[in-house]
PyMOL commands that place a pseudoatom at each C-alpha (Angstrom):
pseudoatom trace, name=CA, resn=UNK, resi=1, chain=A, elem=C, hetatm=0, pos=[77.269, -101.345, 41.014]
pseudoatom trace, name=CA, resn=UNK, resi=2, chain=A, elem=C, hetatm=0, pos=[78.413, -98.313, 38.737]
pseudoatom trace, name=CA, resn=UNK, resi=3, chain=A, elem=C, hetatm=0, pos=[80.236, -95.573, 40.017]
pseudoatom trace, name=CA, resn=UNK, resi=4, chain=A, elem=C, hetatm=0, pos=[80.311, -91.790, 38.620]
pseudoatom trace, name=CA, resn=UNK, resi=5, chain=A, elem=C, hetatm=0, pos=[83.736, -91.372, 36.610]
pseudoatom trace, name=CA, resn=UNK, resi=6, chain=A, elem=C, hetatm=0, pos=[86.040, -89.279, 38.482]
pseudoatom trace, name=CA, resn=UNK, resi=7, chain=A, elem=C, hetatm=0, pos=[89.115, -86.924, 37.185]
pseudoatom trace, name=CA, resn=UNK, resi=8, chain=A, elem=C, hetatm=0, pos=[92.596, -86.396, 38.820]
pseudoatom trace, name=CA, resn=UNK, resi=9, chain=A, elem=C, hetatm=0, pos=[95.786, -85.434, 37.964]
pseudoatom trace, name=CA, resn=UNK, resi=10, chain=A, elem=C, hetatm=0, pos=[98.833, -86.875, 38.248]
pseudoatom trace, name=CA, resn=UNK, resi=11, chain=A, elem=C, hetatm=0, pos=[102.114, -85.834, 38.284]
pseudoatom trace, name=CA, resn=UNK, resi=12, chain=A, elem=C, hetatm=0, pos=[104.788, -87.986, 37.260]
pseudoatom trace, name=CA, resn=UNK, resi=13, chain=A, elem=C, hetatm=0, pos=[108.236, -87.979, 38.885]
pseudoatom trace, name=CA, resn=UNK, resi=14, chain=A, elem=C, hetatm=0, pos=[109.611, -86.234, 35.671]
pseudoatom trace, name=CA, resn=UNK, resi=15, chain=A, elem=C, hetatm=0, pos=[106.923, -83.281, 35.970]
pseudoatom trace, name=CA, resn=UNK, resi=16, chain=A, elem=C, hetatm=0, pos=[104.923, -84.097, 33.723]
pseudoatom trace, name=CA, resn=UNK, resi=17, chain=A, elem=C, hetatm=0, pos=[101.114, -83.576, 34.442]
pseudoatom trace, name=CA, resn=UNK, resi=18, chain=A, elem=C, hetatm=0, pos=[98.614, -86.728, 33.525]
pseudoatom trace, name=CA, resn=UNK, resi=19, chain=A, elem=C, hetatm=0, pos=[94.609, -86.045, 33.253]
pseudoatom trace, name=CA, resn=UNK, resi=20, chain=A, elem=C, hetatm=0, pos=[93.511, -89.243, 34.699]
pseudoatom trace, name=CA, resn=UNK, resi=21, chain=A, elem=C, hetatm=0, pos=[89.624, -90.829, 34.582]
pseudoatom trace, name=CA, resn=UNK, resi=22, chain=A, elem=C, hetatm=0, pos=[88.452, -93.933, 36.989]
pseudoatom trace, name=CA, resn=UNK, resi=23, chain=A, elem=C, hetatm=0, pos=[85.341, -95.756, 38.051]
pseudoatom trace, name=CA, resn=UNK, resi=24, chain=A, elem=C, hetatm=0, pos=[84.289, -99.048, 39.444]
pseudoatom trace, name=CA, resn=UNK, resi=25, chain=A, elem=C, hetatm=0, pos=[81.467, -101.245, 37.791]
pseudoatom trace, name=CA, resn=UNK, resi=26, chain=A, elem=C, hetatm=0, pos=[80.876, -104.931, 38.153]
pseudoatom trace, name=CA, resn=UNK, resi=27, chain=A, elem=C, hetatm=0, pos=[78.914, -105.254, 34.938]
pseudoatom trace, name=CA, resn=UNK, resi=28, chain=A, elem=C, hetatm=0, pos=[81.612, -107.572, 33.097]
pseudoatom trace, name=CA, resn=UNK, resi=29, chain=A, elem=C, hetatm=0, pos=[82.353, -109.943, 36.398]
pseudoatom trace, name=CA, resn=UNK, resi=30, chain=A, elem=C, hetatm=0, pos=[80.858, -113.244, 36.644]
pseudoatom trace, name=CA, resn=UNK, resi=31, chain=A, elem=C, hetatm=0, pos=[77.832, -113.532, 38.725]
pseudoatom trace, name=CA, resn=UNK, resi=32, chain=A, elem=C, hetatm=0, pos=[79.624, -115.011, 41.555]
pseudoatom trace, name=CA, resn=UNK, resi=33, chain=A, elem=C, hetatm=0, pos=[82.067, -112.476, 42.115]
pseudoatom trace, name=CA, resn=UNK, resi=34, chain=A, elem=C, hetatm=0, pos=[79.863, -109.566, 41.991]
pseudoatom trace, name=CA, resn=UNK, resi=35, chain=A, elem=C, hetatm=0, pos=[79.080, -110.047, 45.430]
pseudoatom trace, name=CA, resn=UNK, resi=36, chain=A, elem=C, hetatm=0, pos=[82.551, -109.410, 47.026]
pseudoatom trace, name=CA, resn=UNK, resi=37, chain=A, elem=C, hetatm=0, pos=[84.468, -107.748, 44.207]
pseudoatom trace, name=CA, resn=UNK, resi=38, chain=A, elem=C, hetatm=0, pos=[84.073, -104.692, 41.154]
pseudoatom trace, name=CA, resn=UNK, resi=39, chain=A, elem=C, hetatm=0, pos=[86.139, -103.595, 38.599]
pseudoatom trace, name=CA, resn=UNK, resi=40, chain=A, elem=C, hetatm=0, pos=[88.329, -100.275, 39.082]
pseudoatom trace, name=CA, resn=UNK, resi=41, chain=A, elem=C, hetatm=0, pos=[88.821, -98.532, 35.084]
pseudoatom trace, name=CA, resn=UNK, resi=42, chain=A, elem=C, hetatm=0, pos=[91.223, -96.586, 34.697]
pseudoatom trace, name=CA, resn=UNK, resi=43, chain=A, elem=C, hetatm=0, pos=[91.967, -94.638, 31.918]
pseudoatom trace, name=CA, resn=UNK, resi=44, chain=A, elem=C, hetatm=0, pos=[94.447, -92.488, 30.518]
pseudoatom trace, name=CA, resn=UNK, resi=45, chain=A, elem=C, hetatm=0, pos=[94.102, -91.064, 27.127]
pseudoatom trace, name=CA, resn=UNK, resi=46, chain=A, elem=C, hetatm=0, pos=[93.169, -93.465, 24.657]
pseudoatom trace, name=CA, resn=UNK, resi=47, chain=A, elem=C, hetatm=0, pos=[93.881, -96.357, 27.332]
pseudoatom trace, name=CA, resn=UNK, resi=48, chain=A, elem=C, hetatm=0, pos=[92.050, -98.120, 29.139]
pseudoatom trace, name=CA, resn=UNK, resi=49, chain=A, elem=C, hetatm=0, pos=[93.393, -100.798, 32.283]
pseudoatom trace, name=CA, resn=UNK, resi=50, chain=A, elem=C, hetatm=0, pos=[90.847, -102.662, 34.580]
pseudoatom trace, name=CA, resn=UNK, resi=51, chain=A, elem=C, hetatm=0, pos=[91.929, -103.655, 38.437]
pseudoatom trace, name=CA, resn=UNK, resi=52, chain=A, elem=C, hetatm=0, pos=[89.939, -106.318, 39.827]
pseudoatom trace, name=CA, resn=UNK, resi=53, chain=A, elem=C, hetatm=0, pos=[89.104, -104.735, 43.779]
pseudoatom trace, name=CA, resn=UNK, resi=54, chain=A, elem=C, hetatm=0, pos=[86.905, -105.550, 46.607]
pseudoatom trace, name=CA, resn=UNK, resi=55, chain=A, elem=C, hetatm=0, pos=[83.777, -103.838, 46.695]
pseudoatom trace, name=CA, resn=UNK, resi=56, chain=A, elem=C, hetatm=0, pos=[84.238, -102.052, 49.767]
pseudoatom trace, name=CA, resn=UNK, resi=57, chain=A, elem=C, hetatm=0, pos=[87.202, -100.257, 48.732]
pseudoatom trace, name=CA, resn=UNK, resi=58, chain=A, elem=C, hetatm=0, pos=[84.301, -98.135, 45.980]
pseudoatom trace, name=CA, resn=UNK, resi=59, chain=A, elem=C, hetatm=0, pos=[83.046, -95.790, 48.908]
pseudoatom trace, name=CA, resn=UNK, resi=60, chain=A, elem=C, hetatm=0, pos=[86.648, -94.840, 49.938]
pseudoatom trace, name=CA, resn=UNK, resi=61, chain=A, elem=C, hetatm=0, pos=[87.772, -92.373, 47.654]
pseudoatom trace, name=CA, resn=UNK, resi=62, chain=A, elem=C, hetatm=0, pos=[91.067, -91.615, 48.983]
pseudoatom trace, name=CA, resn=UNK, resi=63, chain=A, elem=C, hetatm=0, pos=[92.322, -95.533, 48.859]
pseudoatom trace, name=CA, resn=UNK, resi=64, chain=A, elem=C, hetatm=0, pos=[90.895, -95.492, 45.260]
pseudoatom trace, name=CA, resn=UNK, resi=65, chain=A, elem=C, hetatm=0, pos=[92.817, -92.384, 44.460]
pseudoatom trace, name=CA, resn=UNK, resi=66, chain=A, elem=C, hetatm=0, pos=[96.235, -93.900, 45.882]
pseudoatom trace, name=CA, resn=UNK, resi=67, chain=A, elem=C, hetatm=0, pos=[95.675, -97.082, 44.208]
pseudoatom trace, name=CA, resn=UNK, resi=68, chain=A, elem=C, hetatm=0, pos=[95.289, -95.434, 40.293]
pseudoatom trace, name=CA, resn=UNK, resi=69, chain=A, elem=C, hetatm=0, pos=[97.384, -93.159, 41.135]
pseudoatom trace, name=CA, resn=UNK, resi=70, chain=A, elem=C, hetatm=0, pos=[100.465, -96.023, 41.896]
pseudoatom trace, name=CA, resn=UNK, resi=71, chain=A, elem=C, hetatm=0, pos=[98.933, -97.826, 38.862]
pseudoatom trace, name=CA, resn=UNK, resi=72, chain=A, elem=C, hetatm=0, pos=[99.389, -94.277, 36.736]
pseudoatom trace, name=CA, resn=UNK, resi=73, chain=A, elem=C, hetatm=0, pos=[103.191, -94.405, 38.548]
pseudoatom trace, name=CA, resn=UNK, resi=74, chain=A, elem=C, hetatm=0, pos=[104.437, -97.536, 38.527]
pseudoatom trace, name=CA, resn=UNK, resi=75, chain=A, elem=C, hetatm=0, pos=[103.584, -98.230, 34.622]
pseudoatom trace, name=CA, resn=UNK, resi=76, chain=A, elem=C, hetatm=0, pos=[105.402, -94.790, 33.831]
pseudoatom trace, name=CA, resn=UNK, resi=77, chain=A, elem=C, hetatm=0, pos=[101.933, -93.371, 32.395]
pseudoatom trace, name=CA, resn=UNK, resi=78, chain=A, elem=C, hetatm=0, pos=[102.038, -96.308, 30.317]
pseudoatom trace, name=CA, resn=UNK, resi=79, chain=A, elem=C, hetatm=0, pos=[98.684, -98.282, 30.434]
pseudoatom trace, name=CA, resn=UNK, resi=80, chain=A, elem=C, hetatm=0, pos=[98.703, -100.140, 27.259]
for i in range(1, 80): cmd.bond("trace and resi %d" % i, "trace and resi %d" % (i + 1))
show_as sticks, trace
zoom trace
């Protein structure tokens, strides 16, 4: 399961305004966990960080929003 990349932005608690790009794919999971679980990308310029997530959390967009968009927060906009 491959989902369309999707664009937000971000702003940071200093201002500062982040372009950020996510999808979900289960293409590098193990066989077994495909079933129950994907892989949430998120990247931010030239990084790239991976979130292991249940599947069912793919359709909702605004609980994948919130989640990269903590991720984006809580590592400063610092992925690498």
């Amino acid at each position: 399961m491959q989902t369309r990349p999707r664009h937000i932005h971000i702003q940071m608690p200093d201002n500062k305004l982040l372009d950020v790009t996510y999808y979900c794919s289960d293409l590098k999971l193990l066989e077994n966990e495909r079933n129950d679980h994907t892989q949430l990308f998120i990247q931010l310029d030239d990084c790239i960080c991976t979130l292991k997530i249940d599947k069912s959390v793919c359709g909702q967009p605004d609980i994948l929003e919130k989640i990269v968009h903590n991720k984006v927060i809580i590592s400063r906009g610092h992925l690498c």
